[in-house]
C-alpha positions in Angstrom: 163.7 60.2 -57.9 167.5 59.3 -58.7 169.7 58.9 -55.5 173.2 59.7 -56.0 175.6 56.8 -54.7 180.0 57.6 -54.7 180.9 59.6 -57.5 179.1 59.7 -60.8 176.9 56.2 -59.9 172.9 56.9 -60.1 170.2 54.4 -58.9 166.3 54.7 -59.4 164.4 54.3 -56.2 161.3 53.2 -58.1 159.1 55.7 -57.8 159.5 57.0 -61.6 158.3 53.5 -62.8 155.3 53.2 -60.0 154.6 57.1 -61.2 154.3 55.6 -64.9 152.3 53.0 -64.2 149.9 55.2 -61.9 149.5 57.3 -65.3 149.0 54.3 -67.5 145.8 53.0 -65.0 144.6 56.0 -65.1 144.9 56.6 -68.8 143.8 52.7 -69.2 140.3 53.9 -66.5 139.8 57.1 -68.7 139.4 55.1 -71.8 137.1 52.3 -70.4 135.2 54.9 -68.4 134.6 56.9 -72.3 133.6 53.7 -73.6 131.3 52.6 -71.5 129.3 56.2 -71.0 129.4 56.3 -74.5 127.4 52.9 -74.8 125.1 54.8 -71.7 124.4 57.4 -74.3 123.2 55.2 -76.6 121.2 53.2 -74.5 120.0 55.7 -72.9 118.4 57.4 -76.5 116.3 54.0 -77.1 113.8 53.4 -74.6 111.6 54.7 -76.9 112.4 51.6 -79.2 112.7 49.1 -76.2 109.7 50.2 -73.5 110.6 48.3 -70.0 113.5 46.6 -71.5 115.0 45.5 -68.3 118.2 44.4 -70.3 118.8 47.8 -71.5 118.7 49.0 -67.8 120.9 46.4 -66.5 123.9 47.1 -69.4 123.6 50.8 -67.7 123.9 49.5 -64.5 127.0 47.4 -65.2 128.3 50.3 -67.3 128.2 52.1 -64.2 128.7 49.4 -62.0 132.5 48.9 -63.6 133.0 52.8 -63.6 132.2 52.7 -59.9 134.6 49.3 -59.1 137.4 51.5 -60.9 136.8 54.8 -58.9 137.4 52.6 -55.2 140.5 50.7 -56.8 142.0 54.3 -57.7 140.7 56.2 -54.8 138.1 58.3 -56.8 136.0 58.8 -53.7 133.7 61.6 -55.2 133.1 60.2 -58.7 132.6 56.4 -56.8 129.8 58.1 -55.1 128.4 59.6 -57.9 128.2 56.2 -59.8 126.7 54.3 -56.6 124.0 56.8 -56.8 123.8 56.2 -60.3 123.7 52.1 -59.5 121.0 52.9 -56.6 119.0 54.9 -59.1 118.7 52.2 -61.8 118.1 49.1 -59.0 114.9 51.5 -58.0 113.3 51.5 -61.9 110.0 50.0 -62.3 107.8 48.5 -64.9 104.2 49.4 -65.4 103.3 46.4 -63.4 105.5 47.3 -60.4 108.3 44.6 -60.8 111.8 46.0 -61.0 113.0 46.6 -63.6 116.4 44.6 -62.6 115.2 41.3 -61.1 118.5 40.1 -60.1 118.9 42.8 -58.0 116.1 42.0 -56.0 
């Protein structure tokens, strides 16, 4: 938005740069956010090489983790929700022997 000050004078109010920048975090959380489902898609097609690897589980969960840390910065309410469910789901994972799969979390 331009305000028009005597005569042929313009000034910015701001709100073209803040508008930029708004796009550019957003572009900048699209990116990240492809980058780290696409290492969830790998990880997720290897358990079959890596039975109860708790360290495969816990890169998902940060994955997700920083996804979800994003979403409340930008005020993504509905996919911030979806993530924390995601985070919720992986903290419940179990080995065969009942221990969880993410011990830090416990």
């Amino acid at each position: 938005m331009f305000l028009r000050v005597q005569g042929n004078t313009t000034i910015s109010t701001g709100r073209e740069s803040a508008k930029t920048e708004d796009q550019e975090i957003i572009q900048d959380f699209l990116i990240e956010s492809a980058e780290n489902l696409s290492r969830v898609e790998q990880e997720i097609l290897e358990p079959e090489e890596r039975p109860g690897d708790g360290q495969m589980l816990e890169s998902i969960f940060w994955s997700f983790h920083t996804v979800k840390g994003t979403c409340g910065f930008l005020g993504f309410g509905k996919l911030e929700a979806i993530t924390h469910q995601a985070e919720n789901l992986l903290g419940s994972c179990e080995t065969e022997s009942g221990s969880s799969m993410l011990e830090w979390r416990r």
